[in-house]
C-alpha positions in Angstrom: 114.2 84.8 108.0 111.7 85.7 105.3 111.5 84.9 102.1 110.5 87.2 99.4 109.2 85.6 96.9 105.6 87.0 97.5 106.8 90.5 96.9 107.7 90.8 93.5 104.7 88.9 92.1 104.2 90.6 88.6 106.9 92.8 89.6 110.1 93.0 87.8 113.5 94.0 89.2 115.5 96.7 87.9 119.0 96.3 88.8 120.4 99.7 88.3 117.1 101.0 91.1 118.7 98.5 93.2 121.9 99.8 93.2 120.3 103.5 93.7 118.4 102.4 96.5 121.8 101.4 98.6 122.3 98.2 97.5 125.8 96.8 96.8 126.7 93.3 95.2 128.3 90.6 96.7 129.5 87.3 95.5 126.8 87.7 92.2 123.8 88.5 94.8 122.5 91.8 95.4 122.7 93.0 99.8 121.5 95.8 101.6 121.4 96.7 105.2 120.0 99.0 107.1 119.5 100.1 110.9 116.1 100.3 112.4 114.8 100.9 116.1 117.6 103.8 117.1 120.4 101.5 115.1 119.8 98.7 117.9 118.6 96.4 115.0 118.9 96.1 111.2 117.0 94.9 108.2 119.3 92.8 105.8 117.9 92.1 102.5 119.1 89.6 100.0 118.4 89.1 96.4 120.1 86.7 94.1 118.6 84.8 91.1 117.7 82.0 93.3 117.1 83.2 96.4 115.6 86.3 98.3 114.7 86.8 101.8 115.5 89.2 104.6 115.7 89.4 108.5 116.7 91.4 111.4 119.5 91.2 113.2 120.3 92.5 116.7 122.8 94.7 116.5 124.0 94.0 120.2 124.9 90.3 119.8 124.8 89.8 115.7 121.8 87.0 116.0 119.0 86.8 114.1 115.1 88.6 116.0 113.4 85.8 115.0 110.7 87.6 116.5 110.2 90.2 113.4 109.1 86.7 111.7 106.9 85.3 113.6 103.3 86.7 112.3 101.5 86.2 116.5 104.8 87.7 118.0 103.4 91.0 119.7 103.7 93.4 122.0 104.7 97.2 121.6 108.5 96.5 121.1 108.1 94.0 118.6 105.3 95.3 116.9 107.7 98.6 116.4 110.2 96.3 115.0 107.7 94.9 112.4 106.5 98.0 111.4 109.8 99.7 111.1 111.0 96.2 108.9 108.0 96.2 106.7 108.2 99.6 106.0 111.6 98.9 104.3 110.2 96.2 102.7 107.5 98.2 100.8 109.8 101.0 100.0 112.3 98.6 98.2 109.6 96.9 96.5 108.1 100.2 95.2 111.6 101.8 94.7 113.2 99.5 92.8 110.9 97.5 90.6 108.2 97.6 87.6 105.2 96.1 86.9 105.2 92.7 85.0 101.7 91.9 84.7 101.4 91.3 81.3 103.6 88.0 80.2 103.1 87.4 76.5 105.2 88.3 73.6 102.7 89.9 71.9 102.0 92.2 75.0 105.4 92.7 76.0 106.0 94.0 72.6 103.3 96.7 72.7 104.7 97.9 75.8 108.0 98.5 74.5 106.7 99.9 71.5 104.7 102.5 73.5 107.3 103.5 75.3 109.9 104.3 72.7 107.8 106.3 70.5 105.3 108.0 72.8 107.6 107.9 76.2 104.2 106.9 77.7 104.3 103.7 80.4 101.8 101.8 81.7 99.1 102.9 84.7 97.9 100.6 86.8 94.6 102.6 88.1 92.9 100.0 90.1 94.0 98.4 93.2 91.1 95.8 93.2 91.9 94.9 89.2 95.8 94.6 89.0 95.6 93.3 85.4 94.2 96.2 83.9 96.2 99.4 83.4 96.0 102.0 80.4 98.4 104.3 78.1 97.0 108.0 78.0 97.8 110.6 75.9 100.1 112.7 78.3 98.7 116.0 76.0 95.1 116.0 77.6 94.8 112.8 78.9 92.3 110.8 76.9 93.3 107.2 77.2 94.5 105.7 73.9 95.3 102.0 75.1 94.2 99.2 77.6 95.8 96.3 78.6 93.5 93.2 80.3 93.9 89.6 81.2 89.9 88.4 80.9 88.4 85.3 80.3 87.5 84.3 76.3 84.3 83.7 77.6 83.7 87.7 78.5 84.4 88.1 74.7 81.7 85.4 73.4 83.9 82.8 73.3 83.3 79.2 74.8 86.4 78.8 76.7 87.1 79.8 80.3 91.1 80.7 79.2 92.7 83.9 80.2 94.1 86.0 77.6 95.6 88.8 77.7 94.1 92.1 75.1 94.9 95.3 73.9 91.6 98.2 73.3 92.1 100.5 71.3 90.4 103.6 69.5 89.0 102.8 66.3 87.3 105.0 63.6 83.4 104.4 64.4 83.1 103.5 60.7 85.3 101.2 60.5 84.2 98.9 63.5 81.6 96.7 61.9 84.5 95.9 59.5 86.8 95.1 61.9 85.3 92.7 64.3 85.2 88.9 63.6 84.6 87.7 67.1 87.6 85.7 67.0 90.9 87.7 66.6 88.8 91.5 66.7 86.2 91.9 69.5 83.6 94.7 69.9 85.4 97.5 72.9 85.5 95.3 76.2 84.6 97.6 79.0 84.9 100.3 76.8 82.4 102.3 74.3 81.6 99.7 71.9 80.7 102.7 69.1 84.6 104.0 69.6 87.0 101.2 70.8 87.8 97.6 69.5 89.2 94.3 71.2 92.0 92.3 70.1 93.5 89.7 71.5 97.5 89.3 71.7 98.2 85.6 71.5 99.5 85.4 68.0 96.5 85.5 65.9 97.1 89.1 64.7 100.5 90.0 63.0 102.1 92.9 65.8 102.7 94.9 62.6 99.3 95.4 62.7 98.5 95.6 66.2 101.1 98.2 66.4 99.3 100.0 63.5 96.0 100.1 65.4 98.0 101.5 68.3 99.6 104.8 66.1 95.8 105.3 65.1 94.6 105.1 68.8 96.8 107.5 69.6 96.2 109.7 66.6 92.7 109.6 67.6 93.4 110.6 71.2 94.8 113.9 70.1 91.4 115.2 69.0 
């Protein structure tokens, strides 16, 4: 048996993709099975609040391959097996959940936000930095928004913390006004001349950070 825990780090799981993918419910916990190696084994997959794992079962006498498990057991047959298993895996994962990266209210509030008005959802462009990922303008794709988890001290600050921020596009003359290296950071990563920092743990009203968001986009369009 494996447990899944590992896959659906950041990851959320959206029910209804579940039950589009083929699984049913039972007893409150979400199964799905499915035949691999010309239907003489099968992948079972179960997900409940509590507990998720999956294994393969040999068709032939109903017992767990304990094999498909064990991370030295090889060997053409079983590496078949494994392939054919993980391959399920990785399409359920990418089928039938969303990204979760970003954990604060603040943050999770911005994405919703996004998404309602400008039907626009987060990109997650680089494999080697999983907690950055942008909004573009789906018009002529100029970015408009960037959500990071960095380290205060990246932004000048003397503390080693990881906070999660928000650039944005900002008017060029209305920068120097803007940033107080506390709550409003010059662009991180981004054209310091064009883009602003801020961070989303409370310190900003989101009636505000929203605000700077409409003017991102606005900006965006030309």
């Amino acid at each position: 048996m494996r447990r899944l825990e590992q896959y659906f780090v950041n990851k959320a799981i959206d029910e209804e993709k579940l039950l589009k993918f083929g699984f049913m419910i039972k007893d409150g916990a979400y199964c799905y099975e499915k035949k691999i190696c010309d239907g003489a084994f099968k992948v079972i997959i179960y997900l409940s609040e509590n507990l998720q794992y999956s294994k393969v079962i040999d068709v032939l006498d109903n017992e767990e391959y304990v094999l498909a498990d064990i991370s030295d057991a090889g060997g053409d047959f079983v590496g078949r097996i494994k392939d054919e298993y993980e391959k399920i895996l990785m399409d359920m994962v990418d089928s039938c959940t969303d990204p979760d990266v970003f954990k604060t209210k603040q943050a999770k509030e911005v994405i919703h936000y996004v998404k309602e008005k400008y039907g626009d959802e987060l990109e997650f462009l680089w494999k080697k930095f999983p907690d950055n990922a942008i909004w573009r303008n789906k018009n002529n794709q100029k970015w408009y928004g960037i959500l990071m988890k960095v380290s205060k001290r990246k932004l000048g600050m003397e503390s080693d913390e990881i906070s999660e921020i928000i650039d944005v596009r900002v008017h060029q003359e209305s920068i120097a006004g803007l940033i107080d290296d506390q709550k409003i950071f010059a662009g991180y990563h981004m054209n310091k001349k064009h883009w602003i920092t801020i961070l989303l743990d409370g310190s900003i009203e989101i009636e505000k950070i929203l605000a700077f968001v409409d003017d991102s986009y606005r900006l965006s369009c030309k």
